[in-house]
matplotlib code that plots the C-alpha trace (Angstrom):
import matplotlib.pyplot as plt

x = [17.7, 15.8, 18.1, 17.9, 18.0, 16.9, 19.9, 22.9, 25.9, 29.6, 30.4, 27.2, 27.2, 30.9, 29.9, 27.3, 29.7, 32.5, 29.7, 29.6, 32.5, 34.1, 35.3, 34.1, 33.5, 36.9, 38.0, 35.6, 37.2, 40.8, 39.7, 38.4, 41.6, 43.8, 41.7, 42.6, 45.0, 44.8, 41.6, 44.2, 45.8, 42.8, 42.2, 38.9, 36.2, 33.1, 30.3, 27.8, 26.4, 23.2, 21.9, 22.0, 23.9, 27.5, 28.6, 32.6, 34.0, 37.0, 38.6, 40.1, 43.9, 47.4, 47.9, 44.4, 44.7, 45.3, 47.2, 44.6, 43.6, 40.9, 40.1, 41.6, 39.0, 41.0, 40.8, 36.9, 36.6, 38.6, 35.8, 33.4, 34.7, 35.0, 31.4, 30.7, 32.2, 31.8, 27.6, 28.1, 30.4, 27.3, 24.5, 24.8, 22.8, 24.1, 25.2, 26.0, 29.6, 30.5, 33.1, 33.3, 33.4, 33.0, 32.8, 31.5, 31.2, 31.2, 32.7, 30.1, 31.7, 35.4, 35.4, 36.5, 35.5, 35.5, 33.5, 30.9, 31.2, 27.5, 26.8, 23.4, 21.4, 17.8, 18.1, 16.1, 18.4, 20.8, 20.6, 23.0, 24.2, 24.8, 24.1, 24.3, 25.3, 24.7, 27.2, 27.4, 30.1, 29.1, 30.7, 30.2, 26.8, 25.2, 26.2, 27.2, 31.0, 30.8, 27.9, 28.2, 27.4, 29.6, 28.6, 29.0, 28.9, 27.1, 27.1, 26.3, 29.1, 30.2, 29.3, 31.7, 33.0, 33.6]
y = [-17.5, -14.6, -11.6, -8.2, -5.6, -3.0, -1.7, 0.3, -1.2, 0.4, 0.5, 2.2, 4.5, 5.6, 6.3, 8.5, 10.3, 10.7, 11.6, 15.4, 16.5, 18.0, 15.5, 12.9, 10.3, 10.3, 9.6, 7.0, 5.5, 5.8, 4.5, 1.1, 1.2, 1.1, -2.1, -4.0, -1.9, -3.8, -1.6, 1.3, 0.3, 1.5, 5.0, 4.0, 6.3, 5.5, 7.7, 6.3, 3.6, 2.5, -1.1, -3.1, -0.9, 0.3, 2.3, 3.0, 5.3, 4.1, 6.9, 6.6, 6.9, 5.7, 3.2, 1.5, 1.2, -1.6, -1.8, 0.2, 3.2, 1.3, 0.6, -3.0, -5.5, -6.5, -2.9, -2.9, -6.4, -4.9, -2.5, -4.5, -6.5, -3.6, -2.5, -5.8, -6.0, -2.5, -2.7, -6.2, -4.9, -1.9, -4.5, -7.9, -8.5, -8.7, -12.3, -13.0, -13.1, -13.3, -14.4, -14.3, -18.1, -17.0, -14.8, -15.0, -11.7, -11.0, -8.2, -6.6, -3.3, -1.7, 0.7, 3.8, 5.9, 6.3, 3.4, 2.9, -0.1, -0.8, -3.9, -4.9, -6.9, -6.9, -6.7, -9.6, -11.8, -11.7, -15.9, -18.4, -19.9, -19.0, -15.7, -14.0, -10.5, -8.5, -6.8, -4.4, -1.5, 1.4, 3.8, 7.7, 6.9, 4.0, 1.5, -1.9, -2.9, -5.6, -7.4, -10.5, -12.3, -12.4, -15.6, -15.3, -17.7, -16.6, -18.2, -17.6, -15.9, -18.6, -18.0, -15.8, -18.4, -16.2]
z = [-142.6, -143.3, -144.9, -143.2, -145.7, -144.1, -141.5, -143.4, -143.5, -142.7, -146.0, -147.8, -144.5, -145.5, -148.8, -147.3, -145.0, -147.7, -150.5, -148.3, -148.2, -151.1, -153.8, -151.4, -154.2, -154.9, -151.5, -151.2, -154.1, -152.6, -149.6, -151.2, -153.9, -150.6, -149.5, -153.0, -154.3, -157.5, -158.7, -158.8, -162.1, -163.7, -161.7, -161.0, -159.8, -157.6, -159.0, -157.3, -154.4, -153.4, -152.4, -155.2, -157.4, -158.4, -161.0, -161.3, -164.3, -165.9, -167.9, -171.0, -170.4, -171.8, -169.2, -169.8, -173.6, -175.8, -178.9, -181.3, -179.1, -177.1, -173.7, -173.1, -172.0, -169.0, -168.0, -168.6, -166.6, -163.7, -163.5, -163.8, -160.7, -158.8, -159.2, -158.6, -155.2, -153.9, -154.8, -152.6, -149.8, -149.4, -150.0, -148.2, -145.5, -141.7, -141.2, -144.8, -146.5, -150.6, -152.6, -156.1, -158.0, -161.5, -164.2, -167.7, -169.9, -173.5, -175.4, -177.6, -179.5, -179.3, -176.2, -177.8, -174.8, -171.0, -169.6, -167.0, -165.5, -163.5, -161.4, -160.0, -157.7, -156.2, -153.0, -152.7, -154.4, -151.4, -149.6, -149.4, -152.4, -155.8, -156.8, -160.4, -160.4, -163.7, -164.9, -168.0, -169.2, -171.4, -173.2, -173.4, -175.9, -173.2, -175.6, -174.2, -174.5, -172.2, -170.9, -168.3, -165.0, -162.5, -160.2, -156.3, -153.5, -150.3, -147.4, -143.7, -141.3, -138.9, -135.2, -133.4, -130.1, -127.1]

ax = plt.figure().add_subplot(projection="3d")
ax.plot(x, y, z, "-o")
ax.set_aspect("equal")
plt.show()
């Protein structure tokens, strides 16, 4: 099967549409928080979209903190995954589907401030089977806090019968 990666998809084309109107970002980012409303607990904020790439901020709040003033890594790693799957939502080829089968990050330096949580992918990448997506969170300096894979499974869409 040869990818196409060359037609927009719904997803990045809502971006697009959301991205001009005032404080469209952030209704993007409700919008996918009200698909897996799981990603709320972090307040997460979709800064930016493009094929093959995700960045979502994850401000440093109360709820988000761990025990000595820090973002918690569980927080960070929720970001991570939602950079992960909004960049692959806006990415994957027509006749493709994902699903995640594994993570594996490292924490590399205390997260003392907001964090960018960025996910990548060449565009190329994009076939059936498994599928590494880079994953790294920052903090206000670029310094890595996190730094990881997280593994994917693609496969083809079945045939629609009808």
């Amino acid at each position: 099967m040869t990818a196409d990666t060359t037609s927009k998809n719904s997803v990045l084309a809502l971006y697009e549409r959301c991205r001009r109107l005032p404080f469209g970002d952030r209704l993007f980012t409700t919008i996918v928080a009200r698909r897996a409303p799981y990603f709320r607990s972090i307040s997460p904020h979709i800064v930016s979209l493009t094929p093959g790439a995700c960045e979502v901020l994850v401000k440093k709040a109360r709820p988000v903190l761990n025990h000595i003033g820090t973002v918690h890594v569980i927080a960070i790693v929720n970001g991570l995954e939602m950079a992960m799957g909004v960049m692959a939502e806006a990415s994957i080829p027509a006749g493709l589907r994902w699903i995640p089968k594994g993570m594996n990050v490292n924490y590399t330096a205390k997260a003392g401030t907001d964090i960018r949580c960025l996910a990548r992918l060449d565009q190329s990448a994009w076939r059936p089977g498994e599928v590494d997506v880079d994953v790294v969170a920052q903090d206000a300096d670029d310094e890595p806090v996190v730094k990881g894979t997280i593994r994917l499974w693609i496969s083809e869409k079945p045939a629609r019968s009808g």
